[in-house]
OpenMM code with the backbone's topology and positions (N, CA, C; nanometers):
from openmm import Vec3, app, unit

residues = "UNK UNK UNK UNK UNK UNK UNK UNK UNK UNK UNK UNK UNK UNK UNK UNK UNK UNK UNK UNK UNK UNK UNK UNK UNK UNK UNK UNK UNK UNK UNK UNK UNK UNK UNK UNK UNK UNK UNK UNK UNK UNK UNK UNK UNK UNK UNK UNK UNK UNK UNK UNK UNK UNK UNK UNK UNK UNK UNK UNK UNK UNK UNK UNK UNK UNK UNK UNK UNK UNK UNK UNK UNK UNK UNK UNK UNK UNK UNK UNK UNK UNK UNK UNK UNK UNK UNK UNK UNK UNK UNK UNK UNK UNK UNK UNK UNK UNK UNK UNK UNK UNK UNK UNK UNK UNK UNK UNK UNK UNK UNK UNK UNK UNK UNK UNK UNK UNK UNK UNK UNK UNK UNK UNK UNK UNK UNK UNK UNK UNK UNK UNK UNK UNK UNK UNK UNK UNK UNK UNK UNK UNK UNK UNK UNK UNK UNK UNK UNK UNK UNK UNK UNK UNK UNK UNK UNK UNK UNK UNK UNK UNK UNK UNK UNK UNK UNK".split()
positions = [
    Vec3(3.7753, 1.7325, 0.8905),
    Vec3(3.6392, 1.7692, 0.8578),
    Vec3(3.5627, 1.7893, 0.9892),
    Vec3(3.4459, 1.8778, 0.9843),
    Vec3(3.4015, 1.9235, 1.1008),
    Vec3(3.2555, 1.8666, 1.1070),
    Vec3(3.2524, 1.8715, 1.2358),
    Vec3(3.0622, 1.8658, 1.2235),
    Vec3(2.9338, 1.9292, 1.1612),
    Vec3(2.8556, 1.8604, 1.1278),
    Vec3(2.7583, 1.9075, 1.0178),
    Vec3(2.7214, 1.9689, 1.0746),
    Vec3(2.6529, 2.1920, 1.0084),
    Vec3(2.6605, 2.2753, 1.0654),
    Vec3(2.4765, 2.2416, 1.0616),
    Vec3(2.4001, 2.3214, 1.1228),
    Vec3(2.2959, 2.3395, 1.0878),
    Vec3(2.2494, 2.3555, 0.8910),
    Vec3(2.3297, 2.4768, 0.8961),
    Vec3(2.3633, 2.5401, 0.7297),
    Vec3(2.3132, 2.4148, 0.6218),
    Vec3(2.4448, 2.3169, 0.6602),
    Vec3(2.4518, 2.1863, 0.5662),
    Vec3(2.3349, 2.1212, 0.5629),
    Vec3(2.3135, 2.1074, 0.6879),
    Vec3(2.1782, 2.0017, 0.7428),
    Vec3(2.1028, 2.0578, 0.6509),
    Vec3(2.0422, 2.1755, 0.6533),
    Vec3(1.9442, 2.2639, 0.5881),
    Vec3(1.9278, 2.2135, 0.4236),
    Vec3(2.0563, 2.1842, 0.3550),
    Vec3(2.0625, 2.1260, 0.2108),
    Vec3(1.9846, 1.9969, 0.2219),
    Vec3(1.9417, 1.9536, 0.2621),
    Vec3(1.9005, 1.7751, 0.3163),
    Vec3(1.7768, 1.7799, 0.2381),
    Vec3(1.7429, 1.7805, 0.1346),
    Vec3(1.5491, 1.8051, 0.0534),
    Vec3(1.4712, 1.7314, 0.1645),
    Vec3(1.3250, 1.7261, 0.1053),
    Vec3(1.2219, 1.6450, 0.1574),
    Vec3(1.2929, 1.5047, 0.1726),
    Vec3(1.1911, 1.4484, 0.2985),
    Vec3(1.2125, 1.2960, 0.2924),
    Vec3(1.1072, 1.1870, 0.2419),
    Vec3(1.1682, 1.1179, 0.1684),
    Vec3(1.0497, 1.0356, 0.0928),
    Vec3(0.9866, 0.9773, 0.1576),
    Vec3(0.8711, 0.9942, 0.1501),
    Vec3(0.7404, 0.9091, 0.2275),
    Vec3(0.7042, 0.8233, 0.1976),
    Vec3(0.6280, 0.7121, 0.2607),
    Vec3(0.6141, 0.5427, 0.2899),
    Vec3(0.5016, 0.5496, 0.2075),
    Vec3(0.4044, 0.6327, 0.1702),
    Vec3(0.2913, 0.6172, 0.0996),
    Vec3(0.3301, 0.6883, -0.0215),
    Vec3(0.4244, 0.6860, -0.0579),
    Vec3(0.4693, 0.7788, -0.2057),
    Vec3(0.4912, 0.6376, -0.3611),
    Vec3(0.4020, 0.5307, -0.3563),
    Vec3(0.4470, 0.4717, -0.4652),
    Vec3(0.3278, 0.4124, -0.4721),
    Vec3(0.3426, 0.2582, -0.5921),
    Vec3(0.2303, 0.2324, -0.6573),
    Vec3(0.2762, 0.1069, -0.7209),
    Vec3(0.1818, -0.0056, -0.5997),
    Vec3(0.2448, -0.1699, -0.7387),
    Vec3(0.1741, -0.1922, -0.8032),
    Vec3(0.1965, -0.1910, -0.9560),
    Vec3(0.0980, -0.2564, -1.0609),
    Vec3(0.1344, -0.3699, -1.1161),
    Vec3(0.0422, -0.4899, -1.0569),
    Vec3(0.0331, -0.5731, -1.1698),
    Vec3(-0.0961, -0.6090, -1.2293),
    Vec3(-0.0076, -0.6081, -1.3845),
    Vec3(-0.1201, -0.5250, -1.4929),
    Vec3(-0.1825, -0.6742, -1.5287),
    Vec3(-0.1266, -0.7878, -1.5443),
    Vec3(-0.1454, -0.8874, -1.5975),
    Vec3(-0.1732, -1.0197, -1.4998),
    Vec3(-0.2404, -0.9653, -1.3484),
    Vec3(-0.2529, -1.1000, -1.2954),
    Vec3(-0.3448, -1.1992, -1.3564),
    Vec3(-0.2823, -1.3805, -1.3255),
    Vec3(-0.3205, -1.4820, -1.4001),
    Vec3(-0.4482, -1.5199, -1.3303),
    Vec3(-0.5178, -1.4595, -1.2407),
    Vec3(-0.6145, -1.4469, -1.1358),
    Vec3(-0.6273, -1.2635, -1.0608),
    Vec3(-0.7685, -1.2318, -1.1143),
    Vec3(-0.8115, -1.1428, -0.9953),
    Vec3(-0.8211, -1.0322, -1.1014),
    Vec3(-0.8119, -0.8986, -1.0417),
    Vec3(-0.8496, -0.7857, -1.1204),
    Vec3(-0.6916, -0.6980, -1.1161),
    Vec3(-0.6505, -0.6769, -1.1958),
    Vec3(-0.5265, -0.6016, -1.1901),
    Vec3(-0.5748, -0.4316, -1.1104),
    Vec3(-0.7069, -0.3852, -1.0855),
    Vec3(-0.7276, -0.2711, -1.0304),
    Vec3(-0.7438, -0.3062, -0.9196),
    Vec3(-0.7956, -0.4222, -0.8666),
    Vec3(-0.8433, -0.4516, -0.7268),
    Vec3(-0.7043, -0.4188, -0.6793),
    Vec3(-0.6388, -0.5212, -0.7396),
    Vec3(-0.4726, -0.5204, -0.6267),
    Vec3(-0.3832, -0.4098, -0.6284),
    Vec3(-0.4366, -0.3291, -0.7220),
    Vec3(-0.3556, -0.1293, -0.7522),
    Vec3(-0.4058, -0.1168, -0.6062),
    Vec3(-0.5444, -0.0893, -0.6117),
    Vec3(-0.6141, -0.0311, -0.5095),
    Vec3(-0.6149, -0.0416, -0.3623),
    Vec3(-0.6209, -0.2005, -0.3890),
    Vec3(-0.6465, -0.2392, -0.2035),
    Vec3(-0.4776, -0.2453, -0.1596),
    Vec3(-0.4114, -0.1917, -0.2421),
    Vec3(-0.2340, -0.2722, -0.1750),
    Vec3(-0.2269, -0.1333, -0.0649),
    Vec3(-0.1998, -0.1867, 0.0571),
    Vec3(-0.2043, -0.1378, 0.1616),
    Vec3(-0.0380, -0.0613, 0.2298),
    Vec3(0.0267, -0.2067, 0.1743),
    Vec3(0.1800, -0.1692, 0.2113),
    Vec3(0.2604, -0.2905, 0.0800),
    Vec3(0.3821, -0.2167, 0.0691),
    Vec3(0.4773, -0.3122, -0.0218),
    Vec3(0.6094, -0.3311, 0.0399),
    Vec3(0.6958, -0.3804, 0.0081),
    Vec3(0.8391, -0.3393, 0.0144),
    Vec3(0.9062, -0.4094, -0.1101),
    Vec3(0.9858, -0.2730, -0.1662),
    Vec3(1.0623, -0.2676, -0.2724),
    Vec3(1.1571, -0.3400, -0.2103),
    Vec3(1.2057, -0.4447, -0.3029),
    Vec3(1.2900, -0.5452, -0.3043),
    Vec3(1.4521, -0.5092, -0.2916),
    Vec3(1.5118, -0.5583, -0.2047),
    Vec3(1.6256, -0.5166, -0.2147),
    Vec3(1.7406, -0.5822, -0.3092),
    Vec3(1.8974, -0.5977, -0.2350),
    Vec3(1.9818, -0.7277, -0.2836),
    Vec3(2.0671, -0.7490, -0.2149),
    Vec3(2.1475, -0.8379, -0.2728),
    Vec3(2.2865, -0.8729, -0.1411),
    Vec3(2.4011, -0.9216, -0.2266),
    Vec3(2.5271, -0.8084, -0.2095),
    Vec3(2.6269, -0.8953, -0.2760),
    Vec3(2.7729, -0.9512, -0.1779),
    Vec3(2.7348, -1.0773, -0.2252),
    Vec3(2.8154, -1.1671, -0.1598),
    Vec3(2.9835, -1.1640, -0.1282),
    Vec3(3.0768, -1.1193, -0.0227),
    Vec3(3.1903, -1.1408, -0.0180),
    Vec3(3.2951, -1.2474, -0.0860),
    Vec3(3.4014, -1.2386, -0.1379),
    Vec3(3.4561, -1.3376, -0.1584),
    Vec3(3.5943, -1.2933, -0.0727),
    Vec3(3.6199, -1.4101, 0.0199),
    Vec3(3.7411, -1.3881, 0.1307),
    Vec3(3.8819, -1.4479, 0.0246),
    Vec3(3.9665, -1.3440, -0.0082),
    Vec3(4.0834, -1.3915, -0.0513),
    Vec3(4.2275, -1.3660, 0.0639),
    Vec3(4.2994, -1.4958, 0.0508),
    Vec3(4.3962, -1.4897, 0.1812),
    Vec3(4.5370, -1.4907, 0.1108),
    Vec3(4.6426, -1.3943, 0.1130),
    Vec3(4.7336, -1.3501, 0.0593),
    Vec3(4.8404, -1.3048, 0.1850),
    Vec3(4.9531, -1.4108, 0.2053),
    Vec3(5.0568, -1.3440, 0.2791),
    Vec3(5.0162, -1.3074, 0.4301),
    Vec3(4.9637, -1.3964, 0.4438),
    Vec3(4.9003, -1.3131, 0.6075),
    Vec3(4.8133, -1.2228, 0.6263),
    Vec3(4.7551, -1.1583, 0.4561),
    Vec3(4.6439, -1.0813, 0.4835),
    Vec3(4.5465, -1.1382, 0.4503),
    Vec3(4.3646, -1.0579, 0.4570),
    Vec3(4.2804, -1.1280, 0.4257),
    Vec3(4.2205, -0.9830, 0.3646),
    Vec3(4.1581, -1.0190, 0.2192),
    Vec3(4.1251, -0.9029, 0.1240),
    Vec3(3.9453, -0.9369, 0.0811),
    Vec3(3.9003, -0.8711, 0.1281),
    Vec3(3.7887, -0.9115, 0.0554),
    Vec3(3.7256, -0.8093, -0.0827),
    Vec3(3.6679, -0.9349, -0.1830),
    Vec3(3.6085, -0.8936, -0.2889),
    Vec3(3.4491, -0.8906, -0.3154),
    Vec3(3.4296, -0.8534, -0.4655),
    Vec3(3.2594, -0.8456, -0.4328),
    Vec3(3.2515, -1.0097, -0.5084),
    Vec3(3.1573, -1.0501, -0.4791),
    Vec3(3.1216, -1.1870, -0.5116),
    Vec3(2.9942, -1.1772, -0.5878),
    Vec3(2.8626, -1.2728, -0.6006),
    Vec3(2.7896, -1.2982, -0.6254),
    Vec3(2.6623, -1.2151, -0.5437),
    Vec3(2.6023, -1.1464, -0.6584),
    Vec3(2.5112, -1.0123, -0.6557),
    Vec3(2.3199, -1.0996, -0.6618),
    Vec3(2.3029, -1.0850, -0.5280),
    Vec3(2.1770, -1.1555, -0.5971),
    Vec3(2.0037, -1.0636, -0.5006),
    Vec3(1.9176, -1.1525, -0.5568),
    Vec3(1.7976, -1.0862, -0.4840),
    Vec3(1.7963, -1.2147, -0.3979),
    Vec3(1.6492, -1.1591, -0.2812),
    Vec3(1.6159, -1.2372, -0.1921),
    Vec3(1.5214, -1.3446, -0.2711),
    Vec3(1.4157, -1.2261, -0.3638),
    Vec3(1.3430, -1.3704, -0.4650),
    Vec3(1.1832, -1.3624, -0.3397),
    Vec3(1.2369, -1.2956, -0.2811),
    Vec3(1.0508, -1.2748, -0.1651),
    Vec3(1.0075, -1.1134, -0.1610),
    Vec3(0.9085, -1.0722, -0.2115),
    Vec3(0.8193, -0.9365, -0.1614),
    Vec3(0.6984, -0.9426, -0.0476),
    Vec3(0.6774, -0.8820, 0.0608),
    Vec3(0.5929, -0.8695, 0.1409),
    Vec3(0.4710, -0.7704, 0.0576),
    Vec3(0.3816, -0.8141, 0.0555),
    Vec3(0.2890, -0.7094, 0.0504),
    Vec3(0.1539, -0.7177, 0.1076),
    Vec3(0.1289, -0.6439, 0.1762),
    Vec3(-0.0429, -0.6540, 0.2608),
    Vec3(-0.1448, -0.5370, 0.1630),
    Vec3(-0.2713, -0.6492, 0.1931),
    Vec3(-0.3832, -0.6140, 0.1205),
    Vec3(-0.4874, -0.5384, 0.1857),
    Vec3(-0.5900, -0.4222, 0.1699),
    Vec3(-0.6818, -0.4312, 0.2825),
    Vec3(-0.8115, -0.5313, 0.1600),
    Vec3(-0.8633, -0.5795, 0.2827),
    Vec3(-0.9429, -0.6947, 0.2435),
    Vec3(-1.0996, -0.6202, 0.2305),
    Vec3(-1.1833, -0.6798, 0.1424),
    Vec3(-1.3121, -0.5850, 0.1573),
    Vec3(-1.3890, -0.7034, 0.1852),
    Vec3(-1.4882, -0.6773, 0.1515),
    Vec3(-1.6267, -0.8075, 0.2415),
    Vec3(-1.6369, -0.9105, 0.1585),
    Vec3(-1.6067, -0.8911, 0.0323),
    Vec3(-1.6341, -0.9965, -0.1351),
    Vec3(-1.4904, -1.0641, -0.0741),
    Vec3(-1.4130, -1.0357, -0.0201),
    Vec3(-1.2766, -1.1120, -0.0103),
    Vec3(-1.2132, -1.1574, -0.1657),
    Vec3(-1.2504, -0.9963, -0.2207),
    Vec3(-1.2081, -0.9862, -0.3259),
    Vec3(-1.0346, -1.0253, -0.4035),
    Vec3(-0.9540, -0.9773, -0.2803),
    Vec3(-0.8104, -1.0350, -0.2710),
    Vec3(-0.8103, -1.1275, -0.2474),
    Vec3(-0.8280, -1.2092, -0.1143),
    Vec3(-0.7911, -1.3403, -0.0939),
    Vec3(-0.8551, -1.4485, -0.2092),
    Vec3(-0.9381, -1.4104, -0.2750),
    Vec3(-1.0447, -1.4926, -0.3656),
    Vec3(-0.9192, -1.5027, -0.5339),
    Vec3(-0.8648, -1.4028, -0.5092),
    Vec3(-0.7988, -1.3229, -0.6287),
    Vec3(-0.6138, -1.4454, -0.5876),
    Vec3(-0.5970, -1.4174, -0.4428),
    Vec3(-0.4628, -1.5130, -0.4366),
    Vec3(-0.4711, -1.6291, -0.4459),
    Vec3(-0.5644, -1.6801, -0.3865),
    Vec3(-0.6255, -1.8323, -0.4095),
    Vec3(-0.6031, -1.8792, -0.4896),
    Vec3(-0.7323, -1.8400, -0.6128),
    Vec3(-0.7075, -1.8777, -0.7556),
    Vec3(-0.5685, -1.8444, -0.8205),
    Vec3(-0.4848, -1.7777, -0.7851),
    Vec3(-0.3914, -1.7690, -0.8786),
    Vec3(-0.3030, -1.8765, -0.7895),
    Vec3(-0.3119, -1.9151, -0.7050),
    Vec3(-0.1844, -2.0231, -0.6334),
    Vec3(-0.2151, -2.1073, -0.6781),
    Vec3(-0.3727, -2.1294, -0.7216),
    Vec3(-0.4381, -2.2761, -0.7737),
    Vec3(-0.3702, -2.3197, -0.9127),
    Vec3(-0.3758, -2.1873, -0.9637),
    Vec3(-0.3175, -2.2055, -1.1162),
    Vec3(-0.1957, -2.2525, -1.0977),
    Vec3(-0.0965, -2.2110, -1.0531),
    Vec3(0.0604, -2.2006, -0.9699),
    Vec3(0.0581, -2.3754, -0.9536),
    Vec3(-0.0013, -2.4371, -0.8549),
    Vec3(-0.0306, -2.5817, -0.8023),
    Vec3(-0.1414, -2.6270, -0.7471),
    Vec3(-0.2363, -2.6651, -0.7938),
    Vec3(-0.3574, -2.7243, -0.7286),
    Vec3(-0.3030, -2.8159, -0.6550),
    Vec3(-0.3980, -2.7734, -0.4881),
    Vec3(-0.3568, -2.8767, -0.3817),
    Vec3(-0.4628, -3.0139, -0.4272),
    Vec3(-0.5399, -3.0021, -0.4915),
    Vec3(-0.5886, -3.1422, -0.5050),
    Vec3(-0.5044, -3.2412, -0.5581),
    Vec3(-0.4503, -3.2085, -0.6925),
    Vec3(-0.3912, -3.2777, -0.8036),
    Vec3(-0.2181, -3.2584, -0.7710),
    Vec3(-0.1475, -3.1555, -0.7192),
    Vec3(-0.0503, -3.1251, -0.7294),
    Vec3(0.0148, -3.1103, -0.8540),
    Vec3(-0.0665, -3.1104, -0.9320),
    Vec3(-0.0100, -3.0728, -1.0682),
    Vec3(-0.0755, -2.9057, -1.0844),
    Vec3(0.0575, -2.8342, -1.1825),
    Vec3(0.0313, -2.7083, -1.2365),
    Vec3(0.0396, -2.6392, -1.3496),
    Vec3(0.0319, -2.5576, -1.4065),
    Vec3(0.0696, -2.4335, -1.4872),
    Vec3(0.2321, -2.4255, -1.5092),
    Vec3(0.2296, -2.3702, -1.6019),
    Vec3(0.4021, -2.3744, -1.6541),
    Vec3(0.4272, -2.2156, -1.6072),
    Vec3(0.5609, -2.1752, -1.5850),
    Vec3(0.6065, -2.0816, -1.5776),
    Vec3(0.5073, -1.9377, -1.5978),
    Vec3(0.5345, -1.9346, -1.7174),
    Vec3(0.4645, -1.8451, -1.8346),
    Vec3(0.3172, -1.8491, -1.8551),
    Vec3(0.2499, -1.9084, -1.7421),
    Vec3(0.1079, -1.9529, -1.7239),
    Vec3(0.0940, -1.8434, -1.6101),
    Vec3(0.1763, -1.8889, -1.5025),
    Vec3(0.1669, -1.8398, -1.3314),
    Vec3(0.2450, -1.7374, -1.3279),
    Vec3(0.3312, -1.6765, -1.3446),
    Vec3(0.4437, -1.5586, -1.3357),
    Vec3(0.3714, -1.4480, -1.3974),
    Vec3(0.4001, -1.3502, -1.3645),
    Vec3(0.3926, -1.2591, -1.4613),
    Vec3(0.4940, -1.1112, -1.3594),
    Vec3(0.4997, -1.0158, -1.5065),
    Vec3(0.5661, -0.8789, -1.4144),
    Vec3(0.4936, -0.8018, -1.3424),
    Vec3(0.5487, -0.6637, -1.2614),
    Vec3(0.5035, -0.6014, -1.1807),
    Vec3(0.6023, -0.4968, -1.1657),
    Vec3(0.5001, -0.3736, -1.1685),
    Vec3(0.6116, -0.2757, -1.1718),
    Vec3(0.6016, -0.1912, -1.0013),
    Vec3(0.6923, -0.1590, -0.9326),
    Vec3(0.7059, -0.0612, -0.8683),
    Vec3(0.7246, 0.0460, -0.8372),
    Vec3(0.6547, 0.1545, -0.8408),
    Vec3(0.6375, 0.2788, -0.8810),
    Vec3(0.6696, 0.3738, -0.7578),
    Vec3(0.7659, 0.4876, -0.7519),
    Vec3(0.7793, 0.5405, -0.6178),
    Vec3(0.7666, 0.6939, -0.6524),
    Vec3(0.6958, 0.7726, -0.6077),
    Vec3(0.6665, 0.9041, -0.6469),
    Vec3(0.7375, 0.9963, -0.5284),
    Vec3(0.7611, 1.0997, -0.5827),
    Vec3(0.7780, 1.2229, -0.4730),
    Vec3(0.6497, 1.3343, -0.4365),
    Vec3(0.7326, 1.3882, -0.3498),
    Vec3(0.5880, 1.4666, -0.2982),
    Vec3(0.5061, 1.5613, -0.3751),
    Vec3(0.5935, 1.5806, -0.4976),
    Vec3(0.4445, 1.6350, -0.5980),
    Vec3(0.3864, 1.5350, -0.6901),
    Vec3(0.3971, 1.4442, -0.6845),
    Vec3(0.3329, 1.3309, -0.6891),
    Vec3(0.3981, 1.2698, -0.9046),
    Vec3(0.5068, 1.3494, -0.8914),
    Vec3(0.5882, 1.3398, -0.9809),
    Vec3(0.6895, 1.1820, -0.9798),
    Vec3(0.6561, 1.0759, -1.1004),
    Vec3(0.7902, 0.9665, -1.0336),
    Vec3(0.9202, 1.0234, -1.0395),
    Vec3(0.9877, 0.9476, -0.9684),
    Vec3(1.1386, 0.9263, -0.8993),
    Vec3(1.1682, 0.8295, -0.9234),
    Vec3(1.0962, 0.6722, -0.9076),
    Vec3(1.1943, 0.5772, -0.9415),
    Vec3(1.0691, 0.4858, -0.9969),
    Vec3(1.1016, 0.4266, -1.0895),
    Vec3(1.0528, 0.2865, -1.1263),
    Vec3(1.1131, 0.1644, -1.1181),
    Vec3(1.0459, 0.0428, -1.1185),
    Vec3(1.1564, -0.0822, -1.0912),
    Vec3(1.0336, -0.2114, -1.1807),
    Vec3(1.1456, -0.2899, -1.2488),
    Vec3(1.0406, -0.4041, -1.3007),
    Vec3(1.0712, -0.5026, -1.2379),
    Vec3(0.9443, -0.5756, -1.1645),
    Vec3(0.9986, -0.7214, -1.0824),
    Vec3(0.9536, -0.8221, -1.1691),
    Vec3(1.0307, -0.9147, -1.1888),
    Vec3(1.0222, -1.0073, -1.2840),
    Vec3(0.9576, -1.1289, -1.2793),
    Vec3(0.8418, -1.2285, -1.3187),
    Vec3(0.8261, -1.3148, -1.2734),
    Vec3(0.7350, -1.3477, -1.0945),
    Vec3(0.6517, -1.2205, -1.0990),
    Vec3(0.6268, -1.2846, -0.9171),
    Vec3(0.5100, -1.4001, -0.9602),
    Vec3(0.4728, -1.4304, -0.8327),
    Vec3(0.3829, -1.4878, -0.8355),
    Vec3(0.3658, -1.5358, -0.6257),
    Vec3(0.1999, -1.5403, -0.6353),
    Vec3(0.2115, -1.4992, -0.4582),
    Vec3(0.2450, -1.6911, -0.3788),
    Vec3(0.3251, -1.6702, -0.2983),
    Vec3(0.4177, -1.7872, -0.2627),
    Vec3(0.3046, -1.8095, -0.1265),
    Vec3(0.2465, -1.7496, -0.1040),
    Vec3(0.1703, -1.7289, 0.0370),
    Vec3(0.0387, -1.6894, 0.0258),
    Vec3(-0.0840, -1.7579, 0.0623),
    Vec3(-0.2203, -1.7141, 0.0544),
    Vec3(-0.2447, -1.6606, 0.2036),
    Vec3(-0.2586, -1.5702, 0.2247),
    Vec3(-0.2841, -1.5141, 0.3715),
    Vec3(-0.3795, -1.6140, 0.4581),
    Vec3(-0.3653, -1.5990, 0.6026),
    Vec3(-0.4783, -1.6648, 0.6981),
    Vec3(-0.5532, -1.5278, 0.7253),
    Vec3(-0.6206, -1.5410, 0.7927),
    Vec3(-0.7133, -1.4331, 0.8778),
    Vec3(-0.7693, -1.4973, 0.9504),
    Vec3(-0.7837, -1.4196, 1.0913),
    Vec3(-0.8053, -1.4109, 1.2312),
    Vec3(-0.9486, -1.3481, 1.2606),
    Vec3(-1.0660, -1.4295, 1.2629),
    Vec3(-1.1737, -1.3265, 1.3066),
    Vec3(-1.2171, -1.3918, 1.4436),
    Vec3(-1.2228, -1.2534, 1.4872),
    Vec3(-1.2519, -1.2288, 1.6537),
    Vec3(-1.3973, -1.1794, 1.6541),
    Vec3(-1.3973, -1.1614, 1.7773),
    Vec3(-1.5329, -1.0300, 1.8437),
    Vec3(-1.4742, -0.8839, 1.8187),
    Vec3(-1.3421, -0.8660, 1.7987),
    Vec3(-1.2867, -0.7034, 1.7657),
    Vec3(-1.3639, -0.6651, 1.6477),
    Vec3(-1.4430, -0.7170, 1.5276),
    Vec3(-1.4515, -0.6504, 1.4571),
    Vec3(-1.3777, -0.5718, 1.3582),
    Vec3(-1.2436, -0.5949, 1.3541),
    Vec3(-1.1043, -0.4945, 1.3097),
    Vec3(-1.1381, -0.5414, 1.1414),
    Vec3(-1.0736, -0.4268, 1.0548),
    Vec3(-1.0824, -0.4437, 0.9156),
    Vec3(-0.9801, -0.5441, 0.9022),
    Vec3(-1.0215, -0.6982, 0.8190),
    Vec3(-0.8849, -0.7442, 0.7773),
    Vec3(-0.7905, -0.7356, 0.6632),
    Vec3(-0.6836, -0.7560, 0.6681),
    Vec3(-0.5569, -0.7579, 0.5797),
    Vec3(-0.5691, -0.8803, 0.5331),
    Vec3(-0.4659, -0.8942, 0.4116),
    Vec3(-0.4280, -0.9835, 0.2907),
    Vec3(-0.2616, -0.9809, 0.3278),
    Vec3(-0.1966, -1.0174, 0.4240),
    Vec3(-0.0528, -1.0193, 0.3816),
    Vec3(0.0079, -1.1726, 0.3207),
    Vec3(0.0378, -1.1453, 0.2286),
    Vec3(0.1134, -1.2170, 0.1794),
    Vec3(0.2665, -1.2048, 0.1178),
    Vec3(0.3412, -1.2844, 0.1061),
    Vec3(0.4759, -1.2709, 0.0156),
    Vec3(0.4630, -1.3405, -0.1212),
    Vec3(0.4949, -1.2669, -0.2112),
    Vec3(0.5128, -1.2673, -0.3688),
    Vec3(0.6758, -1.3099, -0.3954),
    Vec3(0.6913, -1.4535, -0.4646),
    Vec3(0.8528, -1.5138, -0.5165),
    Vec3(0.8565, -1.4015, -0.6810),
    Vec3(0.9786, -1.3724, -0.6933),
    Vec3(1.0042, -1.3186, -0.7808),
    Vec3(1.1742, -1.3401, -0.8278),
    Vec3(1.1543, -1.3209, -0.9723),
    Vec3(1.3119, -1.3696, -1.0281),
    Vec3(1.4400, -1.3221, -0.9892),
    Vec3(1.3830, -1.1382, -1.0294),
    Vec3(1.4848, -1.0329, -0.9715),
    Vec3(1.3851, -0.8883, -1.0171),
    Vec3(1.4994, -0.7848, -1.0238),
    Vec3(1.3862, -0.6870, -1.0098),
    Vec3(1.5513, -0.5933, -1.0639),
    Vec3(1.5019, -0.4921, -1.1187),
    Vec3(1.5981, -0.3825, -1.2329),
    Vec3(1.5225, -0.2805, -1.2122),
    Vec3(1.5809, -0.0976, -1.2374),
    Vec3(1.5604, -0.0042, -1.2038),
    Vec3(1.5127, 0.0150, -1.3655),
    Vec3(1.4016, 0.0731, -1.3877),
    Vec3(1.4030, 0.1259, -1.5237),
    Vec3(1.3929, 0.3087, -1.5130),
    Vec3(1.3784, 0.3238, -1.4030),
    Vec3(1.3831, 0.5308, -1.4205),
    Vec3(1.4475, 0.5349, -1.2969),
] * unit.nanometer
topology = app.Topology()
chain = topology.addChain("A")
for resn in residues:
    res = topology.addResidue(resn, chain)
    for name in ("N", "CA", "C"):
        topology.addAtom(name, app.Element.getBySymbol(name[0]), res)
């Protein structure tokens, strides 16, 4: 086989762009399900990892697929507005999750809920959907205020069960 000609290259479509999707969660247990459409700044679609299994046979060593799993963490940054409408929005829902006063919380099915990930192409047509199961935000962001003046972010990471392709 030879090197890829220009020709071939040329078959290669558009490349999907970093601003081509959309996280909705429709049902947060805290906050406005439009605030967090709106202000979500950046996401990352969840990946997975499947695990090797080393089998040793005769002097050889064969490997198989093993145990298929998620990481169970999403990054996602917020832009923050002046109401600290997000951070006000993660708060309360971690509170629900575990109040640091009491250390007591909410059951599962109280604090969890789904979230879909939405990835569009450049005519703004979807391409892929994904349901993440169960998040809930594992991390209430800090923020840093200076003399810069700079707009702040909401990053936080969201625990989640697993996550399935539905389109």
């Amino acid at each position: 086989m030879s090197k890829v000609t220009l020709v071939e290259a040329t078959g290669i479509k558009d490349p999907l762009l970093s601003d081509n999707y959309e996280l909705l969660i429709p049902n947060p247990p805290a906050g406005s399900a439009e605030a967090l459409r709106i202000h979500c700044k950046s996401a990352s679609k969840p990946g997975s990892t499947i695990e090797e299994q080393l089998v040793e046979v005769f002097g050889h060593k064969l490997l198989h697929v093993g145990k298929h799993s998620y990481s169970g963490s999403m990054s996602v940054t917020f832009v923050e507005n002046y109401l600290m409408v997000i951070t006000t929005a993660l708060n309360d829902w971690a509170q629900i999750c575990r109040s640091t006063q009491t250390q007591s919380g909410a059951f599962k099915e109280e604090y969890a809920t789904d979230a879909t990930f939405i990835i569009y192409g450049q005519d703004g047509a979807k391409i892929g959907e994904y349901l993440i199961k169960n998040i809930w935000p594992k991390t209430v962001p800090d923020h840093a205020f200076d003399s810069s003046a700079s707009a702040l972010e909401a990053a936080t990471e969201f625990a989640f069960d697993w996550i399935e392709k539905k389109s």
